[in-house]
C-alpha positions in Angstrom: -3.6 47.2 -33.9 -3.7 43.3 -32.4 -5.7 40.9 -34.0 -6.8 37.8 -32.6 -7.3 34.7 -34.3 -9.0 31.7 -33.4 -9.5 28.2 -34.5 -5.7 28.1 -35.9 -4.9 25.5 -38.8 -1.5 24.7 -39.5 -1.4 26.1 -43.3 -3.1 29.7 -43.1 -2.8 30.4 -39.3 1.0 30.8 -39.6 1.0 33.0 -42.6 -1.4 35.2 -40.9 0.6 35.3 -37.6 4.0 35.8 -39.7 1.6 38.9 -41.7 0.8 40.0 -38.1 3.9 39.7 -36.6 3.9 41.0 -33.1 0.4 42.5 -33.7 -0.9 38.5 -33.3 -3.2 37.4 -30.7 -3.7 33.6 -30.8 -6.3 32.1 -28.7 -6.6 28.6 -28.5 -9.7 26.2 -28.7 -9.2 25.8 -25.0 -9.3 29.2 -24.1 -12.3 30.2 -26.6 -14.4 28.0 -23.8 -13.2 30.4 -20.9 -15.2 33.6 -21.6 -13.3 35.7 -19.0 -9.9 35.1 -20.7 -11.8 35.2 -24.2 -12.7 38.9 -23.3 -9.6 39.9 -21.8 -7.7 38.4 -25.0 -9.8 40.3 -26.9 -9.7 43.1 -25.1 -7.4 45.5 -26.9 -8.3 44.1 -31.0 -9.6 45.5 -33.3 -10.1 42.7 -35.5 -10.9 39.0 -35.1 -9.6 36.2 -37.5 -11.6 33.2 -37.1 -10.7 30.1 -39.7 -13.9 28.3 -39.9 -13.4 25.8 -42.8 -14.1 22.1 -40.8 -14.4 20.8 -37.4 -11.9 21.6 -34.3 -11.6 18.0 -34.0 -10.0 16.7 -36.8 -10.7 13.2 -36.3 -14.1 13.6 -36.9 -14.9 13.8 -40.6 -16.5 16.3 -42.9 -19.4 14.5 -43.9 -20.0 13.3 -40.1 -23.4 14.9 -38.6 -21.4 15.4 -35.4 -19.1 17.7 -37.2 -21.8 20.3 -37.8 -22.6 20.2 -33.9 -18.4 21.0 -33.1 -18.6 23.9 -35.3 -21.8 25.2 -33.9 -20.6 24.8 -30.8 -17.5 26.4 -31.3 -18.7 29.4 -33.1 -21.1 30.2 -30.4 -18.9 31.4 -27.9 -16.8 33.6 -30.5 -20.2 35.1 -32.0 -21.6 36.4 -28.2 -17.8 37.4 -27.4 -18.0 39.9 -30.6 -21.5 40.9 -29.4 -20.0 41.6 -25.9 -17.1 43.8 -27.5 -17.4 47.8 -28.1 -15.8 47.5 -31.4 -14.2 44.6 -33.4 -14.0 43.5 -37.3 -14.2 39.7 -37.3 -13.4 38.2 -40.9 -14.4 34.7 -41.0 -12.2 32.4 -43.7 -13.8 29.7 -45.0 -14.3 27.9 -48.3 -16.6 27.9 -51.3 -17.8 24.1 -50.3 -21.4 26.6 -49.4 -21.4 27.0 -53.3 -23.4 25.6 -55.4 -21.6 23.3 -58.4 -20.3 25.5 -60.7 -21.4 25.4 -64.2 -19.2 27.0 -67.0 -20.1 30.8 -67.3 -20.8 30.9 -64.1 -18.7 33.3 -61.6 -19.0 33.4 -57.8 -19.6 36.9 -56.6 -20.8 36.3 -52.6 -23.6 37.7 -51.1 -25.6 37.7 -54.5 -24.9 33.7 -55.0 -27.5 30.9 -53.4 -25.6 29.2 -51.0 -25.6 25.3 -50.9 -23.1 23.3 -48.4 -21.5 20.6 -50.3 -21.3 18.3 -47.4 -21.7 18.4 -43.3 -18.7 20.7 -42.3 -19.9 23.4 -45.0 -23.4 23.7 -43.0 -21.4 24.4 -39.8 -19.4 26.7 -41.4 -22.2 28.0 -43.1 -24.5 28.2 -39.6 -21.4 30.7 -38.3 -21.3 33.0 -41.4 -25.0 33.4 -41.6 -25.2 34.1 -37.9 -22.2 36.5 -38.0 -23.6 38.3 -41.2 -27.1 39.1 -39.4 -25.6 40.4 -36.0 -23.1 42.7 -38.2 -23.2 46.5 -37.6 -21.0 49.4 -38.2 -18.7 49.1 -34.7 -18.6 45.4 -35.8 -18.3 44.6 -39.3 -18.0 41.5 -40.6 -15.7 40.0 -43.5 -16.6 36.4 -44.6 -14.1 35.5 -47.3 -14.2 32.0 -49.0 -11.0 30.9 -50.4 -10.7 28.3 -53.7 -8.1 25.4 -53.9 -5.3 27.0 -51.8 -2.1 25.8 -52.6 1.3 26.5 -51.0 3.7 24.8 -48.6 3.4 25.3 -44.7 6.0 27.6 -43.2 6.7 24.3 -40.7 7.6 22.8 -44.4 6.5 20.1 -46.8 4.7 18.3 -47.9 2.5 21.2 -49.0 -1.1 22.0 -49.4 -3.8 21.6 -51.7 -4.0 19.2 -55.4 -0.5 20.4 -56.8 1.1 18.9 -54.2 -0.4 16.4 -53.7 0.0 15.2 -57.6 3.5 16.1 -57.3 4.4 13.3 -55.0 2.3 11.1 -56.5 3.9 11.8 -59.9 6.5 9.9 -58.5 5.0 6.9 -58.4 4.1 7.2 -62.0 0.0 8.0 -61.5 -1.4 10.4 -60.4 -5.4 10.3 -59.1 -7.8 12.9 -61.5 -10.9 13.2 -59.4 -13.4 12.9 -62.1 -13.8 12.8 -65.7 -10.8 15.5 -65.6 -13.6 18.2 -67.3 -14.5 19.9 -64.0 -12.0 23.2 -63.2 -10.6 24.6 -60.3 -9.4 27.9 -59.8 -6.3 27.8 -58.0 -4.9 30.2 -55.6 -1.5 30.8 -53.5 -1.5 30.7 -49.7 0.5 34.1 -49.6 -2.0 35.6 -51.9 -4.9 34.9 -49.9 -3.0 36.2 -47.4 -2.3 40.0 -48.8 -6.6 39.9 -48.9 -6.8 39.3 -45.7 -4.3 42.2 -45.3 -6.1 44.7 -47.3 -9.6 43.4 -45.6 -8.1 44.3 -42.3 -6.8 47.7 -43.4 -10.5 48.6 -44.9 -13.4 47.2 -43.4 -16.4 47.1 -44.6 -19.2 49.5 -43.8 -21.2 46.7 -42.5 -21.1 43.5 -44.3 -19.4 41.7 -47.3 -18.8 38.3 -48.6 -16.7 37.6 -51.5 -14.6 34.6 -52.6 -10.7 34.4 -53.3 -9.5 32.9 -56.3 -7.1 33.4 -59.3 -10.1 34.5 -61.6 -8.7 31.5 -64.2 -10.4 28.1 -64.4 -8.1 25.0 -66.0 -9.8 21.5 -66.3 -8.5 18.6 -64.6 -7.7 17.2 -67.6 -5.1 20.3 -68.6 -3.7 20.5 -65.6 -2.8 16.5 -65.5 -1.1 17.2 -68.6 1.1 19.6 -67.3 2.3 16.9 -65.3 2.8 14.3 -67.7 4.7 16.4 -69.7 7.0 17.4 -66.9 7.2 13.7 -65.4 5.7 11.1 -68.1 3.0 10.3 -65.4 0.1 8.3 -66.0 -3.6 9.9 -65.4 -6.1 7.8 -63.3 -9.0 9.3 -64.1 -12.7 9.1 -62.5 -11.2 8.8 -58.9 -13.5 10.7 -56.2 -14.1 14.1 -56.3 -15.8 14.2 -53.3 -13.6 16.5 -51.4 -13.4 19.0 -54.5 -14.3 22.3 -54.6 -14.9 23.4 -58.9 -15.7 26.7 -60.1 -14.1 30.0 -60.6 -14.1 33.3 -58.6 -14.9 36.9 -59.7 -11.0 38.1 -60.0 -12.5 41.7 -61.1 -14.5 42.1 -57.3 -11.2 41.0 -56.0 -9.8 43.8 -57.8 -12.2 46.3 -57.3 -12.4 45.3 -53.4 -9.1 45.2 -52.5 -6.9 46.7 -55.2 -4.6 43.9 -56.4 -6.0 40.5 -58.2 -3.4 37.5 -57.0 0.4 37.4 -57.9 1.5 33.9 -57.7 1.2 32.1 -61.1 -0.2 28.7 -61.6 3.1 27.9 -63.3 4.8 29.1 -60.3 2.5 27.3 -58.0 3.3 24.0 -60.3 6.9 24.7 -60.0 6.6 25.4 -55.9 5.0 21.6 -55.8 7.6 19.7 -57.8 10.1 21.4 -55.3 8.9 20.7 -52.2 8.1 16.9 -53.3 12.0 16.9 -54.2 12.5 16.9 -57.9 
């Protein structure tokens, strides 16, 4: 079965190609904007991966009106190329910046939660998955999946991705920045886990529709998790820096579960340990 995927990142994009292996189709931005190579590309998939978590131009910033315009644009194209196909699964990744702030209690379970962008990306990302959602039908399904905090270290190498690593090298410098009061939580989740859901997803679509979020299931504070740290490096916490690129909350592990068999693998300790190594230690 090949699989195309579209709007590539450099974290995610390769573990799904490496997943994929010679069953890969990437199509580039260029070629999205050519609609008779789009089709022929897609031709012989059966599924389409399309990463739609910011802006194709990464120079323009989230919170940037235009940004909402590039991924509207962008999406357009993909969304009539599905239309135009006999029979295709597209899975749309994005993140849970369309969720509301998460209060404690609270659990994210997808198609049942009120959406709310956070900033001016997460309305272009939400624009695609609404769209995709109400053209859906049973010879083309669609998967939106919204990952939380993904961590991990690019298959180019480091410096990695997502909070963990990012303290870790700033551990070294004997701070490290706490976006907020360090009482919000995250729920933190492993590149190669999200990965395996994206597997499953592709192995069993849905009927129609779904929309679920991808997470560890476990919340820790800021505050914990900045402990962790200064026990391991005697680091100092700078707390109430901006948490304005933050995503809090915590996903429903048990959907996971039930939807695609497995909950995620990769510990937090793990992850932790995974971030000091690639910054060195």
């Amino acid at each position: 079965m090949k699989v195309a995927i579209t709007s590539a990142d450099s974290f995610v994009a390769p573990y799904i190609s490496e997943m994929l292996g010679d069953s890969a189709v990437n199509i580039s931005d260029e070629m999205v904007k050519d609609q008779t190579t789009l089709d022929a590309l897609l031709s012989p998939c059966k599924a389409l991966i399309h990463i739609n978590s910011r802006p194709v131009d990464t120079n323009v910033a989230r919170d940037n009106r235009e940004s909402l315009i590039i991924m509207r644009e962008a999406a357009r194209p993909i969304l009539d190329a599905v239309d135009r196909h006999g029979s295709i699964h597209l899975i749309i990744i994005g993140t849970l910046r369309v969720h509301p702030q998460w209060m404690p209690g609270d659990d994210y379970y997808g198609l049942d939660s009120t959406l709310a962008p956070r900033d001016v990306a997460a309305e272009g990302q939400l624009w695609m998955e609404e769209n995709a959602l109400e053209r859906a039908e049973a010879e083309r399904p669609v998967s939106v999946i919204r990952a939380s905090n993904v961590q991990g270290i690019p298959l180019s190498g480091p410096p990695g991705n997502g909070i963990l690593h990012k303290w870790a090298t700033e551990s070294q410098m004997g701070w490290i920045n706490v976006p907020g009061d360090g009482s919000n939580v995250k729920d933190l989740v492993h590149v190669e886990d999200l990965v395996k859901v994206i597997e499953s997803v592709l192995s069993n679509p849905p009927p129609t529709r779904e929309s679920f979020a991808v997470g560890s299931g476990k919340g820790i504070t800021m505050q914990e998790l900045g402990g962790i740290f200064n026990q391991k490096t005697g680091c100092d916490l700078e707390l109430n820096q901006s948490e304005r690129e933050e995503v809090w909350g915590v996903t429903d592990a048990y959907f996971l579960e039930y939807r695609c068999g497995f909950r995620p693998s990769i510990s937090l300790e793990e992850m932790i340990d995974e971030a000091f190594e690639g910054a060195g230690y």
